[in-house]
C-alpha positions in Angstrom: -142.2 160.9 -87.1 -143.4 157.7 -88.9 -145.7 157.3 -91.6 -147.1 153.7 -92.9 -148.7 152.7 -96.1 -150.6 149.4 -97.0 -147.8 147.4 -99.7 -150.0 145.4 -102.3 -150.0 141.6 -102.3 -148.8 141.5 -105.8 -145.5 144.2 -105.1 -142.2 142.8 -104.6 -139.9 143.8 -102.3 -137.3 147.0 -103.2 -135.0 145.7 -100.8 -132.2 148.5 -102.1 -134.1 151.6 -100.4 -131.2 153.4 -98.9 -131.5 155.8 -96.0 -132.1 159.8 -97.5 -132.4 163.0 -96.4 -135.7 165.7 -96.8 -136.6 169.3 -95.6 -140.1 169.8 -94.0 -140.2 173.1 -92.7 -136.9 174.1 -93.2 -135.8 171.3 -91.2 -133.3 168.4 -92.8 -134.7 165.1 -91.8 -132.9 161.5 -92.6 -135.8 158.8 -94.5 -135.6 155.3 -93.9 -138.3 153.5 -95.4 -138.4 149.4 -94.7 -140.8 146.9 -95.8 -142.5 145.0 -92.8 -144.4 142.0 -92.9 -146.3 141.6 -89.9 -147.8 138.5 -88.8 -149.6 137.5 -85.7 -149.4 133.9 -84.3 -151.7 130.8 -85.5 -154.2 130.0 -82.7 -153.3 129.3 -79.3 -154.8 126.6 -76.7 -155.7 129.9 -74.7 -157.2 130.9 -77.9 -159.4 128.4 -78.8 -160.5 128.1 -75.0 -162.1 132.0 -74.8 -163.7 131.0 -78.7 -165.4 127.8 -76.1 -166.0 130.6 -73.2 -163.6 129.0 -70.7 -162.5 132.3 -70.0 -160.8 131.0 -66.5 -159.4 128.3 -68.3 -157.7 130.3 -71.2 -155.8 132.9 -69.2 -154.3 130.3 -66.5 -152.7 128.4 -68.9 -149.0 130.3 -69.0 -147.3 130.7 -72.4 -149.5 128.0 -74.6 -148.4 126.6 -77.4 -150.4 126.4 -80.9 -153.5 124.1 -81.2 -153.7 122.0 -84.4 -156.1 124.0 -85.8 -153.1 126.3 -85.2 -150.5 124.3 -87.0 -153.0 124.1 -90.0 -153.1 128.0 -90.5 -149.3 127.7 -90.1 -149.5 125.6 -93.4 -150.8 127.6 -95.2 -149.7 130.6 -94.0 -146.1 128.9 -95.4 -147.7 128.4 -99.0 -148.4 132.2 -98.6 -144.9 133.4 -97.8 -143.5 131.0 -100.5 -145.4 132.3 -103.1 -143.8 136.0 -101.8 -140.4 134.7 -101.6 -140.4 133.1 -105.1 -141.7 136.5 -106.7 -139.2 138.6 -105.2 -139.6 139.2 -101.7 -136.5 139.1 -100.0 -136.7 139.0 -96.3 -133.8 139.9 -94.2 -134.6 139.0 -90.7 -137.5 137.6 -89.0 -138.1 139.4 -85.6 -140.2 137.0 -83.2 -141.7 137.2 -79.8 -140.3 135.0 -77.3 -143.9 133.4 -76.6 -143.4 129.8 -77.5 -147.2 130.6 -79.6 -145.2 133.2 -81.8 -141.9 130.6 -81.9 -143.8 128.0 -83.6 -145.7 130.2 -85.9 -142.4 132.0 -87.4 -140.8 128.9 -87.7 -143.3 127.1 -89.4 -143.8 130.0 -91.5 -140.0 131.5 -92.7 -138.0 128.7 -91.8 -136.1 126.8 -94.1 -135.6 129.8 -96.2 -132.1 130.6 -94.7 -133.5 133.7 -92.9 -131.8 133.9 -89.4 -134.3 134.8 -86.3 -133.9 137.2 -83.8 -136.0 137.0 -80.5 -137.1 140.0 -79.4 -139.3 140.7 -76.1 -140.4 144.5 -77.4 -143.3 142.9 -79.6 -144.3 140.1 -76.9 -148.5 140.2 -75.6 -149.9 142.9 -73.4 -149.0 141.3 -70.4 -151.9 141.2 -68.2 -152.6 137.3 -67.4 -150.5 134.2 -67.1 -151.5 133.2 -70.8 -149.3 136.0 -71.6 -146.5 135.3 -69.0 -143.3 134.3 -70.9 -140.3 131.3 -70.2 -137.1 132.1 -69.3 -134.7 132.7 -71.7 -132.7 130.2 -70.8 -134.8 127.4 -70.9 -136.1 128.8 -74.5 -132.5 128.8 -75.8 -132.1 125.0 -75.8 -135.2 124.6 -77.3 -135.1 127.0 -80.3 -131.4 126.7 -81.2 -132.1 128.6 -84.5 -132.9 132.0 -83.0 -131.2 134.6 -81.8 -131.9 135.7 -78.1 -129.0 137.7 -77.7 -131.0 140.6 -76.9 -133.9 139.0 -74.4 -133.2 139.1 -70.9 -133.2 135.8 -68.7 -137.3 137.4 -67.5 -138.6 139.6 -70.0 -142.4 139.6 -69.7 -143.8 142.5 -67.1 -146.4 140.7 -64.9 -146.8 144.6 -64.0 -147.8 145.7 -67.6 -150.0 148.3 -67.8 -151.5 150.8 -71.0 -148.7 153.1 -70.2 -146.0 150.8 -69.9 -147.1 149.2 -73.9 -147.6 152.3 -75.3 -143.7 153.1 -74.4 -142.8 149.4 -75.2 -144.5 150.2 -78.7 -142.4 153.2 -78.5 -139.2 151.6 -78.1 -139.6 149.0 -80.6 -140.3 151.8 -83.5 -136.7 153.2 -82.4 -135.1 150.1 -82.2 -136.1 149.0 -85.0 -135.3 151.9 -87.6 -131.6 151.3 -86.0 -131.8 147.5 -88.1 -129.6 147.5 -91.2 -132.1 145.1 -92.7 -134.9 147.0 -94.9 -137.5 144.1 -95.4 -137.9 142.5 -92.2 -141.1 139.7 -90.7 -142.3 140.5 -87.1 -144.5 137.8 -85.7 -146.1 138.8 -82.6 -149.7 139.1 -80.7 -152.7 140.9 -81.2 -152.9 143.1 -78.7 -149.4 144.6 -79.2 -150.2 144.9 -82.7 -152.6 147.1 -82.2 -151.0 149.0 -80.3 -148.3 149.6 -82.6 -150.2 149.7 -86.1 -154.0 150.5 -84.5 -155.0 147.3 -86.8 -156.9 144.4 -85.6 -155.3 140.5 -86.9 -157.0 137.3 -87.2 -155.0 134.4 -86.3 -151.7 134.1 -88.5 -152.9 137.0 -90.1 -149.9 138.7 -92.5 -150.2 142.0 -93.3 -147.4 143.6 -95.5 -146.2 147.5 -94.4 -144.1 150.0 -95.3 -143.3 152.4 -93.0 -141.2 155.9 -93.6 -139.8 157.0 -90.7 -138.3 160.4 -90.4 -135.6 161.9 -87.8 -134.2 165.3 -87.6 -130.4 165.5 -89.0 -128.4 166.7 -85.8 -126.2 170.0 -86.4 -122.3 168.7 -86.7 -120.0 170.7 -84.2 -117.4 172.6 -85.0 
């Protein structure tokens, strides 16, 4: 079970939260909390397209990268996370989608701050046009040299995606990601799997900062 509460602008980061244990019910359940800061990417080519109702247009154009409008809210997106870091904030890991859109928006945004990167194909777009379809990892690799794609497979977009194939990608992500050591963690990804992980709606290089309590039964030790 997980439960998620809004963190204030103002709050810094309690980055010592250690794992815990609770009853509910008569049951003993371990308590990780982590503080998430989820962003989704500056404005796409595809994006600012469907704003010009070029609807063809946008979704035929596979894995584009940021506009410069797109670069601009990158900016000052970066003054934003500065202003966190310098006040306390300390981010572990940054957790990006393999879209080049979400590559150049974490980038822009945590790099420089000697925060490693890990790609990560769970939080990726709802794959349901070529705008969404992704680059193989090993073409990325060369390019982005300061992430981690240890993890991605060579394809790892689903040209078959459908709402039931999300909703367990959504799934999987929550588990893997309560495995992390890190407890303050970014996660830049897309709008549409944002919502279907947090059932929030982002602007643009929106951040939003989370926490999130999760809660799993303690398994009985044999004997």
């Amino acid at each position: 079970m997980d439960r998620a509460t809004r963190s204030g602008k103002n709050n810094t980061a309690n980055n010592t939260t250690a794992s815990s244990y609770c009853k509910i019910n008569g049951q003993t359940y371990k308590r990780i909390e982590k503080q998430l800061l989820f962003v989704r990417h500056a404005e796409g080519y595809h994006n600012s397209l469907f704003d010009e109702r070029k609807v063809h247009e946008a979704i035929n154009i596979r894995d584009p990268e940021l506009t410069p409008l797109g670069n601009n809210q990158v900016a000052d997106l970066r003054k934003e996370v500065d202003i966190l870091i310098k006040s306390g904030v300390k981010i572990e890991k940054v957790i990006v989608s393999p879209m080049t859109r979400t590559l150049q928006t974490a980038w822009g945004t945590f790099g420089g701050h000697n925060i490693p990167f890990q790609a990560c194909h769970l939080v990726s777009e709802y794959c349901d046009a070529p705008c969404n379809y992704g680059t193989r990892r090993s073409q990325l690799e060369p390019q982005w040299q300061q992430v981690d794609f240890s993890i991605v497979p060579e394809v790892w977009w689903n040209e078959d995606e459908t709402d039931v194939t999300i909703t367990l990608r959504a799934k999987r992500f929550r588990e893997w990601l309560f495995k992390q050591p890190e407890k303050c963690l970014a996660i830049v990804s897309h709008a549409g799997f944002l919502h279907e992980l947090l059932q929030e709606q982002f602007r643009n290089c929106e951040l939003k900062r989370i926490n999130w309590i999760h809660r799993s039964r303690r398994q009985a030790r044999g004997h």
